[in-house]
C-alpha positions as CSV (number, residue, x, y, z in Angstrom):
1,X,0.0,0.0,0.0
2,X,2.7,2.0,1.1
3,X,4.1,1.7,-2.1
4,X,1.4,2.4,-4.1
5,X,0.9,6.0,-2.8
6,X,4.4,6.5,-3.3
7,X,3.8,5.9,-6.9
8,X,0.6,8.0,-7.1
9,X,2.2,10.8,-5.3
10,X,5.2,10.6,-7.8
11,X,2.5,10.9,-10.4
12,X,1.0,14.0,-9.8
13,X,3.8,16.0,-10.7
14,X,4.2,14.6,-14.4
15,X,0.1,14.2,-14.5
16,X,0.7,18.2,-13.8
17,X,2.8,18.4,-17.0
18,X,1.0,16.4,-19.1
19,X,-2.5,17.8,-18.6
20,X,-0.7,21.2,-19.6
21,X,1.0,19.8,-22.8
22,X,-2.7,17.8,-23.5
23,X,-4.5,20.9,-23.3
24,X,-2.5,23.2,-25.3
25,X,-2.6,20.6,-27.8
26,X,-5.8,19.7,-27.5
27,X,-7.0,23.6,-28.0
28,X,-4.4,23.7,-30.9
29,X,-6.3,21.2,-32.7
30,X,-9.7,22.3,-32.2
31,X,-9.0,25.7,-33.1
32,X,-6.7,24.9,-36.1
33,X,-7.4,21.7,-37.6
34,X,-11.3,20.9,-36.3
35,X,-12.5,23.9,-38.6
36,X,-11.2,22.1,-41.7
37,X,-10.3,18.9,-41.3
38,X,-13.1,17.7,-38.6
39,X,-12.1,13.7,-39.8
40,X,-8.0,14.5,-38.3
41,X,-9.3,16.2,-35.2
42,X,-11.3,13.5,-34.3
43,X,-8.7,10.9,-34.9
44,X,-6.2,13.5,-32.9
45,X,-8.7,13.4,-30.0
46,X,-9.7,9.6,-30.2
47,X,-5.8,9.4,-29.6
48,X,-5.6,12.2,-26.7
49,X,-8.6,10.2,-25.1
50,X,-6.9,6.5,-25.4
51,X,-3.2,8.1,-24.1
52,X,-5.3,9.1,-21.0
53,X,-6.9,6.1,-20.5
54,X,-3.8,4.4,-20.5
55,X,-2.3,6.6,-17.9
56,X,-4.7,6.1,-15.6
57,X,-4.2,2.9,-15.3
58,X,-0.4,4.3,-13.6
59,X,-1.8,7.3,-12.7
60,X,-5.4,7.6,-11.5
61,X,-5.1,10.7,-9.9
62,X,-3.6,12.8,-12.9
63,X,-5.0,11.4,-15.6
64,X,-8.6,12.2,-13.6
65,X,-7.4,15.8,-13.6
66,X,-6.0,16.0,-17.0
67,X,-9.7,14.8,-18.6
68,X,-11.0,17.8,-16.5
69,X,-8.5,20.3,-17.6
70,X,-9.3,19.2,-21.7
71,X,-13.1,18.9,-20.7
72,X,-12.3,22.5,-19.3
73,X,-10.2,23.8,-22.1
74,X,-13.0,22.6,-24.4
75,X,-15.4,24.6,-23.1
76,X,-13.8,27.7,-23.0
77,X,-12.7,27.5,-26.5
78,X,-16.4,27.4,-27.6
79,X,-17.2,30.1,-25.2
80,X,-14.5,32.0,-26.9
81,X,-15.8,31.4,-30.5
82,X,-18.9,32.1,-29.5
83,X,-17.9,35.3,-28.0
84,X,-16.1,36.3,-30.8
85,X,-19.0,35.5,-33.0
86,X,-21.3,37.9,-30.6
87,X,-18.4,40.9,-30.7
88,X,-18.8,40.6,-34.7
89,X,-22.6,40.7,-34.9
90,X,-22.6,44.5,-34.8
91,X,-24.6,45.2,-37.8
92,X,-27.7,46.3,-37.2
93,X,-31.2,44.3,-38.2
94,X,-31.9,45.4,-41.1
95,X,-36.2,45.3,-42.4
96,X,-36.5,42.9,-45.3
97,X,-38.4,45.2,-47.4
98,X,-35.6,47.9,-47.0
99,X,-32.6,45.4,-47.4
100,X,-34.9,44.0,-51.1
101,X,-34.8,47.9,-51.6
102,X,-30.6,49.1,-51.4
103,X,-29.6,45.3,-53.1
104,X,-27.9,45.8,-56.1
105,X,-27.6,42.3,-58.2
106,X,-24.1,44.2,-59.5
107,X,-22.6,45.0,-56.2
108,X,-19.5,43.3,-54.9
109,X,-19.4,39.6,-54.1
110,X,-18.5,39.3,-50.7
111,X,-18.5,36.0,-48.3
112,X,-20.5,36.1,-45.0
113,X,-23.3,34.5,-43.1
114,X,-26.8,36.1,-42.3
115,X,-29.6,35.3,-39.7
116,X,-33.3,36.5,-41.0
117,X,-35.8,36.2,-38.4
118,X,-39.3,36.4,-39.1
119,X,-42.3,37.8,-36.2
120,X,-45.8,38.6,-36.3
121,X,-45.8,42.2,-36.2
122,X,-43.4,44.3,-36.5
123,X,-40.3,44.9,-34.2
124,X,-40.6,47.6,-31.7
125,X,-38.3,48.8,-29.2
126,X,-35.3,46.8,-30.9
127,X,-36.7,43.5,-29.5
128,X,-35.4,41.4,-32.5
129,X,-34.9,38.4,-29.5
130,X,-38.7,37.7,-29.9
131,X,-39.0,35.7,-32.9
132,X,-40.7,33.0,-34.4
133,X,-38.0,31.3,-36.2
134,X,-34.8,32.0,-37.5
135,X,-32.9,31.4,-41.0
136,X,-29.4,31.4,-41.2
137,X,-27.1,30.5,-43.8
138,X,-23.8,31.6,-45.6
139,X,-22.7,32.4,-48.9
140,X,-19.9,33.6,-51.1
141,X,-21.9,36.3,-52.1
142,X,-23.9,37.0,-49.2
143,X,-26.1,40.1,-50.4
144,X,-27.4,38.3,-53.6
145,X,-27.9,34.9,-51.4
146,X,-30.1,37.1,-48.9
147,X,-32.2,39.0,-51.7
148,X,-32.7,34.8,-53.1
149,X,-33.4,34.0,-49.9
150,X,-36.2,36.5,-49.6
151,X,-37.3,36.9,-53.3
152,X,-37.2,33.2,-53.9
153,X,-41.2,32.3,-54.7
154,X,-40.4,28.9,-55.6
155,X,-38.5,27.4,-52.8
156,X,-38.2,29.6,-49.8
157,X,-39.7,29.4,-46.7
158,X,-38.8,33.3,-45.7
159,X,-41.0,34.1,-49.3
160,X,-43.5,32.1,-47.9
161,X,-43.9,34.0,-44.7
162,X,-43.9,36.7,-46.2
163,X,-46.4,36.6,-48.5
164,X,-48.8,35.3,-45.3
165,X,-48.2,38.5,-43.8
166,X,-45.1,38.2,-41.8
167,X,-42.4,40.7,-40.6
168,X,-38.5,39.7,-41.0
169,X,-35.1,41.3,-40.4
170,X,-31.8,40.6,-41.8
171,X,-28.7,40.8,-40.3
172,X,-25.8,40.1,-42.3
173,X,-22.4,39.0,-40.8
174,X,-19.3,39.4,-43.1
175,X,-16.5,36.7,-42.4
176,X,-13.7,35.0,-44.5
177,X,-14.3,31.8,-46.5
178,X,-12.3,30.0,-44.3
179,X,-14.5,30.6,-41.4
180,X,-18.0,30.4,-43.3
181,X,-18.8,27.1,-42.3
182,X,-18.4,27.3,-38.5
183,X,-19.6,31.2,-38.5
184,X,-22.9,29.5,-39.6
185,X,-22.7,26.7,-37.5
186,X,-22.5,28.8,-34.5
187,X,-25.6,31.1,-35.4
188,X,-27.4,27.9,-36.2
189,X,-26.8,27.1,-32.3
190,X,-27.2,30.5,-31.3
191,X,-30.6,31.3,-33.2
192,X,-31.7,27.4,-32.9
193,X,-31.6,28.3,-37.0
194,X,-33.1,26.5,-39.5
195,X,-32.9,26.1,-44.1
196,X,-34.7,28.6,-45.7
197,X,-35.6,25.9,-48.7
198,X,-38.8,23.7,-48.6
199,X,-38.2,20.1,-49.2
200,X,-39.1,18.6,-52.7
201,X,-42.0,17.0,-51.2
202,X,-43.8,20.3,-50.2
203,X,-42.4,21.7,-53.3
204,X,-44.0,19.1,-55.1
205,X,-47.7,19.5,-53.1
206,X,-47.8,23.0,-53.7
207,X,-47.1,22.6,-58.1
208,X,-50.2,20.2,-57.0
209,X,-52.3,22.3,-55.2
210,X,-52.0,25.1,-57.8
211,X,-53.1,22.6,-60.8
């Protein structure tokens, strides 16, 4: 027994070190390699999980406290990225009608994401938090994918709404290609978002119902 603690108590230096050195590289990965290559992080973090796993069976002790220090490090890099997604989201909500109006189908292409969220009435008092539901999407070209979006009679939900007497706002949020993707996965989580197209099937019942 005596011996035993000895060992443990020998391990909690070195289970000090190593949940350091797993953290940094577990937020190194996340941040640059999980954005892009989502198949090599999760091999990377199969691996980070087995190497603990194995410790523990030397080290119980550390290898407990370096799962909580990833689990930890985990969490504030989302809470970062989120934050940092927030910080950009400084535009202002723009009304649908006056967004259609100052499009220009000639203006410059520029990537981004954009949130429309659609009410019953219209906004007052800047309470844009009260929506329905929200659509949220990105694009290469995000100005002409919005005015699609809501000019669309064919497949768009948004058009739909509109049409049935709905309000919406726009907010556009300009970002690089490279961070397109997770820009809109974030607002998806953060507006509980959803696609602006209508499946084939309703698609398909609505060519009916107009026959």
């Amino acid at each position: 027994m005596e011996v035993l603690n000895q060992e443990v108590i020998q391990g909690i230096p070195l289970g000090f070190i190593l949940c350091v050195i797993l953290a940094i590289i577990g937020i190194i990965i996340y941040m640059k390699v999980g954005r892009h290559h989502r198949t090599s992080a999760l091999v990377m973090t199969i691996a980070l999980l087995t190497a603990v796993c194995v410790e523990s069976y030397f080290y119980p002790l550390a290898s407990l406290l370096e799962m909580i220090a990833l689990i930890a490090a985990y969490v504030i890099s989302e809470k970062t990225k989120d934050a940092s997604v927030k910080s950009s989201d400084k535009n202002e909500w723009v009304d649908s009608s006056a967004f259609k109006d100052q499009y220009q189908a000639d203006g410059e292409a520029k990537p981004g994401c954009y949130v429309i969220t659609v009410y019953d009435q219209p906004v007052k008092d800047a309470n844009y938090d009260s929506y329905e539901k929200a659509y949220v999407g990105s694009s290469r070209n995000i100005n002409k994918e919005v005015f699609n979006v809501l000019t669309n009679k064919s497949i768009s939900r948004a058009y739909e709404d509109l049409q049935n007497g709905k309000y919406a706002y726009v907010k556009v949020l300009p970002c690089t290609e490279d961070n397109m993707n997770e820009t809109q996965e974030r607002l998806i989580r953060m507006y509980d978002g959803i696609p602006y197209m209508i499946s084939f099937k309703e698609a398909r019942e609505k060519r009916m119902q107009k026959k």
